[in-house]
C-alpha positions as a Python dict, from the first residue, in 0.01 Angstrom:
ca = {
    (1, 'X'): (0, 0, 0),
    (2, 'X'): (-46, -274, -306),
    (3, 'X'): (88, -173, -653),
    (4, 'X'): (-211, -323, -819),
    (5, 'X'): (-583, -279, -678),
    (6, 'X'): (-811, -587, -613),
    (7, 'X'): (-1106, -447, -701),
    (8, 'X'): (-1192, -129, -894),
    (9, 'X'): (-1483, 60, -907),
    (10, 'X'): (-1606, 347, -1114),
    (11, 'X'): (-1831, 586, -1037),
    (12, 'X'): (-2069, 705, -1254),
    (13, 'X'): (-2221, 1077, -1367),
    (14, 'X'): (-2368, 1144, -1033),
    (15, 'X'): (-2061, 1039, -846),
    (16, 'X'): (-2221, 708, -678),
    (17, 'X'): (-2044, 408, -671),
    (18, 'X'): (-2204, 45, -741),
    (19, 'X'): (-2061, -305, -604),
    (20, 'X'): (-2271, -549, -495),
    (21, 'X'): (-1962, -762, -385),
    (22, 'X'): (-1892, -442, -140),
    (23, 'X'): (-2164, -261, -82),
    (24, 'X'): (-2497, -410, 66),
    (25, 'X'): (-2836, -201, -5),
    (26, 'X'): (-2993, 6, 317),
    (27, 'X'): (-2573, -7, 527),
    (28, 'X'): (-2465, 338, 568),
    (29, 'X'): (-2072, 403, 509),
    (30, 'X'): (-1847, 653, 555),
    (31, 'X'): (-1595, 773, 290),
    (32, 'X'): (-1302, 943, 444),
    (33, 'X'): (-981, 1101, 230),
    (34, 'X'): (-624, 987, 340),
    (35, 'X'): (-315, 1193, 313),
    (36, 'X'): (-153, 977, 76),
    (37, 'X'): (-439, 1006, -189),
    (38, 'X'): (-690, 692, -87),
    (39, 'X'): (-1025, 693, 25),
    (40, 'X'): (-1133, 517, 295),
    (41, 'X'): (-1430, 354, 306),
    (42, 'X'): (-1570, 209, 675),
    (43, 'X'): (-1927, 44, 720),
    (44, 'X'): (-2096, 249, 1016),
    (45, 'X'): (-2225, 33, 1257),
    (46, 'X'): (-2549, 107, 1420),
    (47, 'X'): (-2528, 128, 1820),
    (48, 'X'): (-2748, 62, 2071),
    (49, 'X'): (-2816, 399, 2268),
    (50, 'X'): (-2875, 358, 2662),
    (51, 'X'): (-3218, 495, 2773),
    (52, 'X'): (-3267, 595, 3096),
    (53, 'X'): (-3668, 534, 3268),
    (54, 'X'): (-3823, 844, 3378),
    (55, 'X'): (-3983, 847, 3725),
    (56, 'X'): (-4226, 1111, 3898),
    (57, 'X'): (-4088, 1325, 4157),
    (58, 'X'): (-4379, 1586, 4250),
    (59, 'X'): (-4659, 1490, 4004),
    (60, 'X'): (-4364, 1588, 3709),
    (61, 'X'): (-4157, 1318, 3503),
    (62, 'X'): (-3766, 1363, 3540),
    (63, 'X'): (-3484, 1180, 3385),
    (64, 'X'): (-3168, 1026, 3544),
    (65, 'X'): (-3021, 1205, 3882),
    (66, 'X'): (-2698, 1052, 3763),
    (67, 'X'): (-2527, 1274, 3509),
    (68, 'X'): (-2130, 1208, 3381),
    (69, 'X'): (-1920, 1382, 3425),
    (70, 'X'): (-1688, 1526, 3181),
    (71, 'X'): (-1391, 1311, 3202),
    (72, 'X'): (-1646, 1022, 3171),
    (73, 'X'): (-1769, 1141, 2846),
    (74, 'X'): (-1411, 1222, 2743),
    (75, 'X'): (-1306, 826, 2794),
    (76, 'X'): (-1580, 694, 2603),
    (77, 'X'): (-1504, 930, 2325),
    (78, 'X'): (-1203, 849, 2337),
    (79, 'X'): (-1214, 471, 2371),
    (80, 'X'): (-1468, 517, 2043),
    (81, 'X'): (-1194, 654, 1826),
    (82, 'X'): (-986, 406, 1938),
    (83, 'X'): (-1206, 104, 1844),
    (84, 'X'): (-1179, 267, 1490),
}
């Protein structure tokens, strides 16, 4: 992409890699190799998960009546490695 790097960083004996410029303490990332030889590196972003209330039916708890179905769960899958 550039013929000269902005910013290089060296890893040291234990392969980790140090920049405080880049890296914040306590933010997970993920390090993915490219076909051309680069790494990429993208911060993973915590989500919020959807909970659903349990209710009694018959003295026992149960979850949602509702579940998706699999094209449902296909789209949002797919609309998440999208957003990437």
């Amino acid at each position: 992409m550039w013929d000269y790097p902005i910013v290089k960083i060296v890893a040291d004996s234990r392969g980790r890699l140090t920049s405080a410029d880049l890296f914040r303490p306590g933010i997970a990332f993920d390090a993915t190799p490219q076909p051309d030889g680069s790494i990429r590196v993208m911060e993973l972003a915590e989500r919020e998960v959807p909970t659903v209330r349990p209710r009694r039916v018959m003295g026992r708890l149960r979850g949602a009546d509702v579940k998706p179905s699999t094209a449902v769960v296909a789209a949002a899958v797919r609309a998440d490695r999208d957003e990437r």
